[in-house]
C-alpha positions in Angstrom: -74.1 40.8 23.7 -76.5 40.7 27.1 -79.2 38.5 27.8 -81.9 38.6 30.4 -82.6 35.9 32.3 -85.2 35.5 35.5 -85.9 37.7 38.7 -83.5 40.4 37.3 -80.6 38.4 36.6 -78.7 39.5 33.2 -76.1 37.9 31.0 -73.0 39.6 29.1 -70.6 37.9 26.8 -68.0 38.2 25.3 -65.7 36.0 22.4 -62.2 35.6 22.7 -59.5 35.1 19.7 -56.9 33.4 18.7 -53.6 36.0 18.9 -52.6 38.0 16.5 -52.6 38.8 12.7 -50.0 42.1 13.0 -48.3 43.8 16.1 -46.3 46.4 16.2 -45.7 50.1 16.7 -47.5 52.5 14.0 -48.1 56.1 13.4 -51.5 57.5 13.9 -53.7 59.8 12.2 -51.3 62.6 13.7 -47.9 61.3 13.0 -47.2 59.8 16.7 -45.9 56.0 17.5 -48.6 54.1 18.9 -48.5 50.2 19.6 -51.2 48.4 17.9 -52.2 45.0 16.9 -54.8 43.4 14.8 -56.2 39.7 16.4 -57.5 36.9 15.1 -61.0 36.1 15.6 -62.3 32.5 17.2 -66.4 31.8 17.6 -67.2 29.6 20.1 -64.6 30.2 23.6 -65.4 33.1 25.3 -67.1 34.3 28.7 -70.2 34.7 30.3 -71.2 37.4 33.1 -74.0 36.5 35.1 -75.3 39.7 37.4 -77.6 39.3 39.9 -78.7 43.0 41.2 -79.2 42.5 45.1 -81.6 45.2 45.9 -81.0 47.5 48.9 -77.3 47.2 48.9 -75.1 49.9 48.1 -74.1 50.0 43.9 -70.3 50.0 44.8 -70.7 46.3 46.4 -70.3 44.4 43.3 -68.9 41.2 44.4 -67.2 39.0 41.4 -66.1 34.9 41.2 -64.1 33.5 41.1 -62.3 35.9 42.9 -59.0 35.3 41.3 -60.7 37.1 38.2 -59.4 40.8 39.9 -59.2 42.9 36.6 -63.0 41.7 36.2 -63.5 43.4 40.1 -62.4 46.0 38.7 -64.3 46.6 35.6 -67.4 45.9 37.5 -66.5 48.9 39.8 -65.8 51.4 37.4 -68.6 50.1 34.9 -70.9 50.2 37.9 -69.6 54.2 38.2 -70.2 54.9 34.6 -74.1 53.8 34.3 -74.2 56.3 37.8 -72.8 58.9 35.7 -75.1 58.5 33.1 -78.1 58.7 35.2 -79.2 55.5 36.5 -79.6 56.7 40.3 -81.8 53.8 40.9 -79.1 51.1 40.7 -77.7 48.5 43.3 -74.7 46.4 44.6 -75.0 42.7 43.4 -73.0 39.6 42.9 -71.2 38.6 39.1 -70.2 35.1 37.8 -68.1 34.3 35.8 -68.2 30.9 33.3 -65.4 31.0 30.4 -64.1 28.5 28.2 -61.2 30.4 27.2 -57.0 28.9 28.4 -55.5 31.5 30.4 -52.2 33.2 29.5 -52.3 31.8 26.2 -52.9 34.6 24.5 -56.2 34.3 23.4 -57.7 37.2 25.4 -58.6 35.3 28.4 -58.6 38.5 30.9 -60.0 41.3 28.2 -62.9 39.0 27.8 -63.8 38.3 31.5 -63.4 41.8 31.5 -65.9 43.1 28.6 -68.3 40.7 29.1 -68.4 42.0 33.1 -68.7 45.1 31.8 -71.0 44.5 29.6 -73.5 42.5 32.9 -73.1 45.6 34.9 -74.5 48.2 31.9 -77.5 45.2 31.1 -78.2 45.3 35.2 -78.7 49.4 35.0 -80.4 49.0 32.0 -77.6 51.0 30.0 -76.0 50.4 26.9 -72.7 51.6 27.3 -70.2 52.6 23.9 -67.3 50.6 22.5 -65.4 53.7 23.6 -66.2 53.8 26.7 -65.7 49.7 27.6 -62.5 50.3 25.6 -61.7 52.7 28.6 -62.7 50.6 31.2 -60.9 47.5 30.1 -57.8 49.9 29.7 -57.8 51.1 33.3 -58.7 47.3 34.4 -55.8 45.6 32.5 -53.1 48.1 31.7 -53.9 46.8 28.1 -56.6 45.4 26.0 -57.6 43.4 23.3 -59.9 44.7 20.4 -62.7 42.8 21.4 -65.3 45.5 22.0 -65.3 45.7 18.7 -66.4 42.7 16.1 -67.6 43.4 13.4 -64.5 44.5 10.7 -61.3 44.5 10.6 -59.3 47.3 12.5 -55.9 47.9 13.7 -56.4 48.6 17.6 -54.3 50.4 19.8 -54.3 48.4 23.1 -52.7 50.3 25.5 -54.6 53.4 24.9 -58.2 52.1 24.2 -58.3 53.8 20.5 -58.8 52.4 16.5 -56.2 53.4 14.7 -57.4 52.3 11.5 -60.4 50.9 10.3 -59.8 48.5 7.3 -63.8 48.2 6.0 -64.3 44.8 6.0 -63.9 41.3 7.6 -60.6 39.6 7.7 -60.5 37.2 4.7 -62.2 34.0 5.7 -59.5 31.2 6.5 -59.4 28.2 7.9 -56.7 27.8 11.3 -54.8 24.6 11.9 -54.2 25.6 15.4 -51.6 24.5 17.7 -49.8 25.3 21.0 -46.2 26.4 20.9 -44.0 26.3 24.0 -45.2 23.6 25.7 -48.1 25.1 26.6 -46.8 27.6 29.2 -48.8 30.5 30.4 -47.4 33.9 29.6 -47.8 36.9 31.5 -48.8 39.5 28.3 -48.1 42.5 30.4 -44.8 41.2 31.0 -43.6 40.6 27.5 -41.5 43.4 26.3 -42.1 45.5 23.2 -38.8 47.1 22.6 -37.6 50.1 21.8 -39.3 52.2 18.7 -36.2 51.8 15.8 -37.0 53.4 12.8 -36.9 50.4 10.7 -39.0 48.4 12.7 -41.4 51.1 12.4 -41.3 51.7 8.9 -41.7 47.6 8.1 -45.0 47.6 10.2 -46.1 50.7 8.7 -45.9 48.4 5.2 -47.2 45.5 6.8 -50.1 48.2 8.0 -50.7 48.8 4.1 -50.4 45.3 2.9 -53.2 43.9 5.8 -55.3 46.7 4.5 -55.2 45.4 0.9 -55.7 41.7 1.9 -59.0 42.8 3.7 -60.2 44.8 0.8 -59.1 42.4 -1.9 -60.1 39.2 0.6 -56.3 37.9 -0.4 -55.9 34.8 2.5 -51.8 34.7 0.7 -51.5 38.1 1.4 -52.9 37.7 4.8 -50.9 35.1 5.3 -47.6 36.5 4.6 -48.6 39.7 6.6 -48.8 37.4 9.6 -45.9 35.6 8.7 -43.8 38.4 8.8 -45.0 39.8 12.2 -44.4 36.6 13.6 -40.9 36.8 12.2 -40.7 40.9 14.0 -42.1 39.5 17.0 -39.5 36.9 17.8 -36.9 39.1 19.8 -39.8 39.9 22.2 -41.2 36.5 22.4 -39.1 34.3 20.8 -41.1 30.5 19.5 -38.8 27.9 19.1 -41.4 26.5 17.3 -41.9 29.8 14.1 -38.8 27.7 12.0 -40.7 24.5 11.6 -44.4 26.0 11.3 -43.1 28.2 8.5 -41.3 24.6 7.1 -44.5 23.2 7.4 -46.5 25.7 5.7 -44.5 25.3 2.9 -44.9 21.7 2.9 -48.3 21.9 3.4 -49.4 24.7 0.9 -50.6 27.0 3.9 -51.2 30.6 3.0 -48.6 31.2 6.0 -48.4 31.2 9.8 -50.2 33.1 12.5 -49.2 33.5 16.7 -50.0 34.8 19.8 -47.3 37.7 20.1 -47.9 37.5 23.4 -49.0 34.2 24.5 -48.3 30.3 23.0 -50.9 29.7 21.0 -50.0 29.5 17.2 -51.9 28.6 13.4 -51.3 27.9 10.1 -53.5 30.0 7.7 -55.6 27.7 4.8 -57.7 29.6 1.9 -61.0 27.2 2.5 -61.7 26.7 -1.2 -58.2 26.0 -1.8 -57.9 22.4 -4.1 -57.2 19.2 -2.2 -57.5 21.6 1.3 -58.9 18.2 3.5 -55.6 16.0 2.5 -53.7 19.6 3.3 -55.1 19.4 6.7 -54.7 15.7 7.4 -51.4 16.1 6.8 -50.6 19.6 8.4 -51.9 17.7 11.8 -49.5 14.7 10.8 -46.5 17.2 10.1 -46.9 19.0 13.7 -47.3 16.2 15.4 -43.9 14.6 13.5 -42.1 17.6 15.0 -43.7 17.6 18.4 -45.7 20.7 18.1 -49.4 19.7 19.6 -52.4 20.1 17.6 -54.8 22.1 19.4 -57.8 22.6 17.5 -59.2 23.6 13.8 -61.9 26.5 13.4 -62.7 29.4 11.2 -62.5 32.8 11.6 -65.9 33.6 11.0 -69.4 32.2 11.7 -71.2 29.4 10.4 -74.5 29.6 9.4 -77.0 27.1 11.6 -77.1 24.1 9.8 -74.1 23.9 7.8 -71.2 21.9 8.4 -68.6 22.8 10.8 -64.7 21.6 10.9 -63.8 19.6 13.9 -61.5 16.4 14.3 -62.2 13.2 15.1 -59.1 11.2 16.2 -59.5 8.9 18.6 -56.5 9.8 20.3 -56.5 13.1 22.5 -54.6 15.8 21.6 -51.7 16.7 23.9 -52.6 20.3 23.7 -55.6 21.3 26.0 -58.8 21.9 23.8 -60.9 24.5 24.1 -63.8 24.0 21.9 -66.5 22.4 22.7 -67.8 19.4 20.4 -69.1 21.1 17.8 -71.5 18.8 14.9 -71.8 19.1 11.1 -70.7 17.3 8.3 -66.8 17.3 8.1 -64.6 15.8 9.5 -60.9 14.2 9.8 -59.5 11.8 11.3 -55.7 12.7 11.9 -53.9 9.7 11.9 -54.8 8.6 8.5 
């Protein structure tokens, strides 16, 4: 998404999510292993790019702030280079900020969305409207790796070290609603960092089924077979990033009646998956919040995986007491609401 905004000045954007549904190593349309993952999406955190064109100056001097945000530097470059490429001779140097509401090394695609959403400023400044593809590219070449978040509209298994859909699965994710929570302490993680393994055949061969049983949940809208899918991947996951946490969320999803648990494979954040028209689903999540925090795990958040129509009721909480995880929404109004402690 860009905006315009006064004297020249353009917006990009970019959502963030909430880790991952499935990740693991696949074949691809010609037989080869390929890593790939399929997130979670969260509306409401993500980044804005604002780009202000200074005229005169030369269209490599893109200058980016923070400056911490380095991979965003980068994009801007090479983004910059590809509107030359297609043409826009006319274009000029000019300074990007950066304003995001999504944690850092939580795994919630902090860096991939400063990232796209740069990108995305740069092409809106040159007046080009660049393809998934191609920021799929750039974010690549930024980040060694990157998130699926060019793309959001259906579900799709995304291979994020290369830049490239592997599968496409036709719809949406099944709408669900996400207890969230943070699992080890709330410590950054370094994704790039995390290690993926080696390529055993079985491992290959469960995600492969995994692959197939995601791509009926989406088709059939099946939030219990979503939920075991990320269940399972969560359980695959744990030698490379093992959660202390995964034996008492999956005991509390039990408990609970959750349609099963979903994490960051490479970060801390962490859900538990809820059909929303399941019976009795409020006292569920009342006492999902109350079970986490019996066992120490903070609450972080609740939110849905897709959009709300304006004027209808969004899920927030309203304890009185702060959470001990950091939140990341905002204060979000409607017509639900819970309170905790009760």
């Amino acid at each position: 998404m860009n905006l315009a905004l006064s004297q020249g000045t353009v917006l990009g954007y970019c959502s963030c999510h909430h880790g991952e549904i499935l990740q693991g190593v696949f074949r691809d349309s010609d037989g080869r292993l390929c890593r790939g993952l399929t997130t979670l999406p969260v509306f409401g955190p993500g980044v804005y790019a604002e780009f202000t064109p200074v005229p005169g100056t030369d269209p490599e001097e893109l200058s980016v702030h923070p400056r911490t945000k380095t991979k965003a530097a980068t994009a801007a470059v090479l983004a910059g280079a590809e509107c030359r490429r297609r043409g826009r001779r006319g274009s000029c140097g000019g300074r990007i900020r950066l304003t995001s509401t999504v944690p850092l090394g939580l795994g919630m695609g902090s860096s991939t969305s400063d990232v796209i959403a740069t990108v995305r400023a740069v092409a809106a400044g040159s007046g080009v409207s660049l393809p998934w593809n191609t920021i799929a590219a750039i974010a690549v070449r930024s980040e060694g790796a990157s998130d699926p978040l060019m793309l959001d509209d259906h579900a799709l298994l995304f291979a994020q070290r290369q830049g490239r859909v592997l599968e496409r699965f036709g719809k949406a994710l099944p709408g669900v609603i996400v207890v969230g929570c943070v699992t080890g302490g709330g410590g950054t993680v370094d994704t790039l960092r995390v290690g993926s393994g080696a390529e055993r055949e079985a491992d290959v061969r469960a995600f492969q089924r995994l692959r197939g049983m995601l791509g009926r949940a989406v088709s059939e809208s099946d939030v219990a077979l979503l939920g075991r899918v990320s269940t399972e991947s969560a359980r695959h996951n744990q030698r490379f990033l093992p959660k202390e946490e995964l034996g008492a969320l999956e005991e509390i999803a039990g408990e609970v009646g959750a349609a099963g648990v979903q994490v960051a494979h490479s970060g801390n954040v962490a859900g538990l998956l809820f059909e929303p028209d399941a019976p009795g689903l409020r006292g569920r999540l009342r006492e999902c919040v109350r079970a986490l925090n019996r066992r120490g795990i903070p609450f972080s958040h609740l939110f849905r995986n897709y959009p709300v129509p304006e004027g209808r009721e969004t899920w927030t909480s309203t304890s009185r007491t702060r959470s001990a995880a950091r939140t990341w929404c905002g204060s979000p109004t409607g017509s639900f609401a819970f309170d905790s402690r009760r």
